[in-house]
BAGUKE-538364 format. One line per field, with one value per residue (C-alpha): residue in three letters; x, y, z. Coordinates in steps of 0.5 Angstrom, whole numbers. Layout:
residues N
residu: ALA;... $
c1: X;... $
c2: Y;... $
c3: Z;... $
END
This chain:
residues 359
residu: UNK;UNK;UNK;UNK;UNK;UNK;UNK;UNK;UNK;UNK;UNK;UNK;UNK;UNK;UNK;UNK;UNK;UNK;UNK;UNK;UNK;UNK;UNK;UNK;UNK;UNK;UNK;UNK;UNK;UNK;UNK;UNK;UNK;UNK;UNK;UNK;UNK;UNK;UNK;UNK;UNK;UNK;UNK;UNK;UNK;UNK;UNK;UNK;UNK;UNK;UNK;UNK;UNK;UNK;UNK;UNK;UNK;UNK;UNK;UNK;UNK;UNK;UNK;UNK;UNK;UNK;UNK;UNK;UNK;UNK;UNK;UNK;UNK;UNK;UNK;UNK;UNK;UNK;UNK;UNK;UNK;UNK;UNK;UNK;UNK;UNK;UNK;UNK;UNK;UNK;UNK;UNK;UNK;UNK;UNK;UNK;UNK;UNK;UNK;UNK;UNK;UNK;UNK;UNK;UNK;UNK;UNK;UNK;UNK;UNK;UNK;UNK;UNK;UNK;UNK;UNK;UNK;UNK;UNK;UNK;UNK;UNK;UNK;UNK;UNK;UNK;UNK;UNK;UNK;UNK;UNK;UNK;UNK;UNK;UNK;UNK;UNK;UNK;UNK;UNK;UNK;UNK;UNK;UNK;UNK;UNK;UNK;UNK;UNK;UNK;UNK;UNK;UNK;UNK;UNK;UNK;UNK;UNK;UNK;UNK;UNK;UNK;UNK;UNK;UNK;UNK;UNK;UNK;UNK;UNK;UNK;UNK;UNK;UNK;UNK;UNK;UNK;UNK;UNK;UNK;UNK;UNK;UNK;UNK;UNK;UNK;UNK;UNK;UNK;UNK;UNK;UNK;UNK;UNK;UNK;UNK;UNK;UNK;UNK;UNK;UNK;UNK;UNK;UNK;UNK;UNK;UNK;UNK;UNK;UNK;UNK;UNK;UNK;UNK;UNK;UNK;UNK;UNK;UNK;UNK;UNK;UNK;UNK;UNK;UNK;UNK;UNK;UNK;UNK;UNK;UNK;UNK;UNK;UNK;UNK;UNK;UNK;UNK;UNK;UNK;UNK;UNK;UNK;UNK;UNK;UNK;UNK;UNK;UNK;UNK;UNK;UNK;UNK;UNK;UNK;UNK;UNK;UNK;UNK;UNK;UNK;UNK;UNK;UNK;UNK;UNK;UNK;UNK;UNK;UNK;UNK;UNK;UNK;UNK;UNK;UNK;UNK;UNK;UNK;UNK;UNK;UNK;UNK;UNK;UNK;UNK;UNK;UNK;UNK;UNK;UNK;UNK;UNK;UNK;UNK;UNK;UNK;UNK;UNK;UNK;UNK;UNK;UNK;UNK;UNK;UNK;UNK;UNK;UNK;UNK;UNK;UNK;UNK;UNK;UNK;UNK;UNK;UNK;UNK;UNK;UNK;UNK;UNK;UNK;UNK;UNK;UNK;UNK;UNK;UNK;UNK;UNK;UNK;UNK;UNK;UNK;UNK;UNK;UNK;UNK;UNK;UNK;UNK;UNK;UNK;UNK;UNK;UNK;UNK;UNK;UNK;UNK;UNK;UNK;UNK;UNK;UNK;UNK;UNK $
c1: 51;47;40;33;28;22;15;12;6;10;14;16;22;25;30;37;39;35;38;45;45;42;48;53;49;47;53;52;48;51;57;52;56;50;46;38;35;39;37;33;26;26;32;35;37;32;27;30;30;23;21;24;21;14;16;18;11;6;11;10;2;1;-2;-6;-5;-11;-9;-4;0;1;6;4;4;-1;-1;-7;-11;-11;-14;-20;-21;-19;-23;-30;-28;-24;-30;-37;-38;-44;-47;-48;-47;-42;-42;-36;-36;-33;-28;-24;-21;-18;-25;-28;-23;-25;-32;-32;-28;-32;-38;-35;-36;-43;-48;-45;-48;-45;-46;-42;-41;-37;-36;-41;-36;-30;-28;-25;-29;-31;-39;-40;-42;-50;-50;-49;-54;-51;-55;-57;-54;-47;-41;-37;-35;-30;-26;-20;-17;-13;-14;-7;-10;-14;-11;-17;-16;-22;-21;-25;-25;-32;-36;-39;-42;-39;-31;-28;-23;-19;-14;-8;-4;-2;-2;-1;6;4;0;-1;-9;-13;-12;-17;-21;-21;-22;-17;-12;-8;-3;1;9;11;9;10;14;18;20;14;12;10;3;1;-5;-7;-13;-17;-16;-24;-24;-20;-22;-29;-27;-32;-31;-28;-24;-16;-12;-7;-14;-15;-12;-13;-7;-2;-4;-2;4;7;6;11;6;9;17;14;18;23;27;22;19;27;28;20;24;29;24;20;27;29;22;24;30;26;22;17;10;8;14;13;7;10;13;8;3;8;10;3;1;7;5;-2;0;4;-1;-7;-4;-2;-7;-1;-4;-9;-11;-19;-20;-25;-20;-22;-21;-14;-9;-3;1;-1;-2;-6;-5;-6;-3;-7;-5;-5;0;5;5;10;15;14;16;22;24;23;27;34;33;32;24;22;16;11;6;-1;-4;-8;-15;-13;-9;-4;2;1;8;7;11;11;15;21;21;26;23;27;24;18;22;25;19;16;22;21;13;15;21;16;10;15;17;11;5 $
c2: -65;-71;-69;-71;-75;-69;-70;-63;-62;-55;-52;-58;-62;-60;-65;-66;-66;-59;-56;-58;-54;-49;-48;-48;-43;-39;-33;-33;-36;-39;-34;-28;-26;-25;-30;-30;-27;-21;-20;-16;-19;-16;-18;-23;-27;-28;-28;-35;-38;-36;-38;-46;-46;-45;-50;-55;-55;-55;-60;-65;-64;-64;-57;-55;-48;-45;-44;-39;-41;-36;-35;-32;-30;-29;-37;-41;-38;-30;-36;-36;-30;-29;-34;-32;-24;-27;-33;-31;-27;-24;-29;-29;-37;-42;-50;-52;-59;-59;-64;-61;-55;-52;-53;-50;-43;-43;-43;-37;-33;-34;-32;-25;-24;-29;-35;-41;-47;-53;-59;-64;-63;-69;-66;-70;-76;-71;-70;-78;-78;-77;-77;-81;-75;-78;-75;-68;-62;-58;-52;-50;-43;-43;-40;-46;-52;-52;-57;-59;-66;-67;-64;-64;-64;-70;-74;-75;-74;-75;-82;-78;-73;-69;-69;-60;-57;-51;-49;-54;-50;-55;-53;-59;-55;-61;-67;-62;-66;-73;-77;-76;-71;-69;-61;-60;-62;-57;-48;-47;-51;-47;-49;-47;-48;-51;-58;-60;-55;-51;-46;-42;-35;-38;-40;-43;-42;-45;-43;-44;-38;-36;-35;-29;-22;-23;-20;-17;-9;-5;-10;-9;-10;-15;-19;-19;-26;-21;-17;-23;-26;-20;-19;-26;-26;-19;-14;-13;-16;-24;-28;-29;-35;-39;-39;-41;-46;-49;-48;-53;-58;-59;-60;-67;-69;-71;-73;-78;-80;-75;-75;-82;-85;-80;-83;-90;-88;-84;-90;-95;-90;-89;-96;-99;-94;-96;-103;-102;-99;-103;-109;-107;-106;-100;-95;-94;-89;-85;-84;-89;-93;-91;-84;-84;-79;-81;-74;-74;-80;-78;-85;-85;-89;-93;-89;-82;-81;-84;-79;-74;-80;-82;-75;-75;-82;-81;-75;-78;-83;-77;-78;-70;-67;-72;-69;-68;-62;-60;-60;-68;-70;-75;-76;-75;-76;-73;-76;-72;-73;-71;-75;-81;-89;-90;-85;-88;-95;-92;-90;-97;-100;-95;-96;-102;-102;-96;-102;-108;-104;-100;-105 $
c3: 26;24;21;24;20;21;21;21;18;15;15;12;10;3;0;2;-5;-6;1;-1;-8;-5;1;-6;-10;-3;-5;-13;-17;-24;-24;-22;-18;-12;-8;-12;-6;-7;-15;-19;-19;-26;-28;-33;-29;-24;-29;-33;-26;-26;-32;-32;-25;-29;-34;-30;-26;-32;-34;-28;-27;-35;-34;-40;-43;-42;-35;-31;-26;-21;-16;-11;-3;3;4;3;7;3;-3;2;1;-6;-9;-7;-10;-17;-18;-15;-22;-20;-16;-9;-7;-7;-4;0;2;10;12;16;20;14;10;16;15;9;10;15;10;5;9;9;2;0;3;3;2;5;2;6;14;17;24;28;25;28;21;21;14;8;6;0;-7;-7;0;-1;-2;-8;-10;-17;-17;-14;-17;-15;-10;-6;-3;1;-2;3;11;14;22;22;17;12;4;-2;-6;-11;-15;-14;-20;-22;-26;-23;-23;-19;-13;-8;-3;-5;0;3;-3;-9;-13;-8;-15;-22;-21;-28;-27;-33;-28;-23;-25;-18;-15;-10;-5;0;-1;6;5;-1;-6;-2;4;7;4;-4;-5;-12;-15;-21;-25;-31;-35;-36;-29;-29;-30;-26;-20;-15;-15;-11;-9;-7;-13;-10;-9;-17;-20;-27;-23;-22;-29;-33;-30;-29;-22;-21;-21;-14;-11;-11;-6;-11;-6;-4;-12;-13;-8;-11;-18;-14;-12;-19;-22;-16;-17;-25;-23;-18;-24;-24;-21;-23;-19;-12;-11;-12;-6;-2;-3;0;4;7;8;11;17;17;17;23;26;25;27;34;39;43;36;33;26;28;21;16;12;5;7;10;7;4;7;15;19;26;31;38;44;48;53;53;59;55;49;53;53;47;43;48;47;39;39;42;36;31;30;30;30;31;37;34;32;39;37;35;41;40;34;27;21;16;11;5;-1;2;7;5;6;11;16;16;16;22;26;25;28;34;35;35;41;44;44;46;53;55;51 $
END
């Protein structure tokens, strides 16, 4: 059966080489006898697989040793929470910067724990750009800025890094391993793995060591980073094959060339979509030019009655998964790493046949 090319937003598609070494390590791995997903967390095996997949990503992001990697599950959004219990450190407010429906959910939760300053509202633009960092209102007495690099549903993404004198805290769910990024920059980083890392079930949270142990009382223990921290992320049963697979994607990643040399690609990537797209009058890309994200491309057809034509016809040709988020309508590709450049090149070719026939 041929594979697609998938443009899911996430569940997104893992490289085929990663897929293919899973398949022949699916019923014992290295001689073990056993698949991984029936090891022992705390066994000798499991436990080298774990530790050359922390070594491979502190390797590839340059992650300093005074930060813990943490593995961990509930998805980005239990960050949401965890953020404001781990970091607020006896303060009762926290700027965030919203940009998007996932900075917008983050906002909420925090709420539930502090007040939020928010520093930075682009909806009144639909969320189509990013406001220059001269513009925002920060507060003098926040625990930490938070912000989303990358919103994956409206396809808007940072040209810069913002400058605090807080901990900086990002949700890189959706760009984290797609450039080079200076993480001594940041207090927290955290992703969900179903984008760029691995399958769903494994979030990453990257987090400056003097951060940790502040967390606010009375809180669930599972919510302390200081839990995770001090038990190598198996204080409880972690997602032990989703961190294996993650394990298999840091590896492809050097093989590729390292992160330097994903982000060649995924700027190529990027640019030659948004090229097709801004020199045809069928298509067009809502969002500010210098704000475009490099990992979801949103575009809308000229004529909306045509979309369910478009995502039929896509299909039969192997372009998967290309219908907008239904908050934005339209299309959206989202072409993460493991996305091969002929995908994209494919789907230009096929814009372009759809536009030829129906412009």
């Amino acid at each position: 059966m041929t594979r697609v090319y998938n443009f899911s937003a996430g569940p997104a598609a893992l490289p085929e080489a990663v897929l293919k070494q899973a398949q022949e390590e699916m019923l014992q791995w290295n001689g073990a006898g056993m698949s991984v997903m029936e090891m022992s967390h705390r066994g000798k095996d499991f436990m080298s697989i774990a530790a050359k997949a922390e070594a491979d990503l502190r390797e590839i992001m340059a992650i300093p040793d005074n930060y813990k990697v943490l593995f961990l599950q509930g998805g980005a959004s239990s960050q949401f929470s965890m953020i404001p219990v781990n970091l607020l450190a006896g303060k009762n407010k926290a700027d965030y910067v919203l940009t998007g429906q996932w900075s917008k959910k983050a906002v909420a939760e925090a709420r539930r724990f502090c007040e939020v300053n928010v520093v930075s509202d682009t909806s009144d633009s639909r969320f189509t750009t990013v406001e220059d960092q001269s513009k925002w209102s920060t507060s003098s007495d926040a625990a930490y800025l938070h912000y989303t690099p990358n919103e994956t549903i409206v396809g808007v993404e940072f040209p810069f890094i913002p400058e605090t004198d807080v901990p900086l805290v990002a949700d890189m769910s959706s760009t984290i391993l797609s450039r080079e990024i200076d993480v001594s920059k940041y207090g927290v980083i955290y992703a969900g793995a179903q984008k760029n890392i691995g399958p769903a079930g494994l979030t990453i949270v990257i987090v400056r060591e003097d951060l940790i142990g502040k967390a606010m009382d009375n809180m669930p223990v599972m919510m302390d980073y200081k839990t995770h921290a001090d038990n190598d992320s198996m204080y409880n049963t972690p997602p032990t094959y989703s961190w294996y697979i993650a394990g298999l994607v840091f590896q492809w990643i050097k093989d590729k060339g390292g992160i330097k040399a994903m982000a060649e690609i995924n700027e190529r990537k990027a640019a030659k979509l948004y090229q097709a797209i801004d020199d045809s009058a069928f298509y067009s890309n809502p969002v500010d030019v210098n704000c475009r994200s490099w990992m979801n491309v949103p575009f809308i057809l000229a004529n909306a009655e045509l979309d369910a034509s478009f995502l039929e016809e896509a299909a039969k040709v192997n372009l998967m998964t290309l219908k907008g988020h239904r908050s934005v309508g339209g299309m959206r590709a989202s072409i993460y790493n493991a996305m091969p450049e002929e995908g994209v090149d494919a789907l230009i070719q096929f814009m372009a046949d759809f536009e030829k026939r129906n412009g």
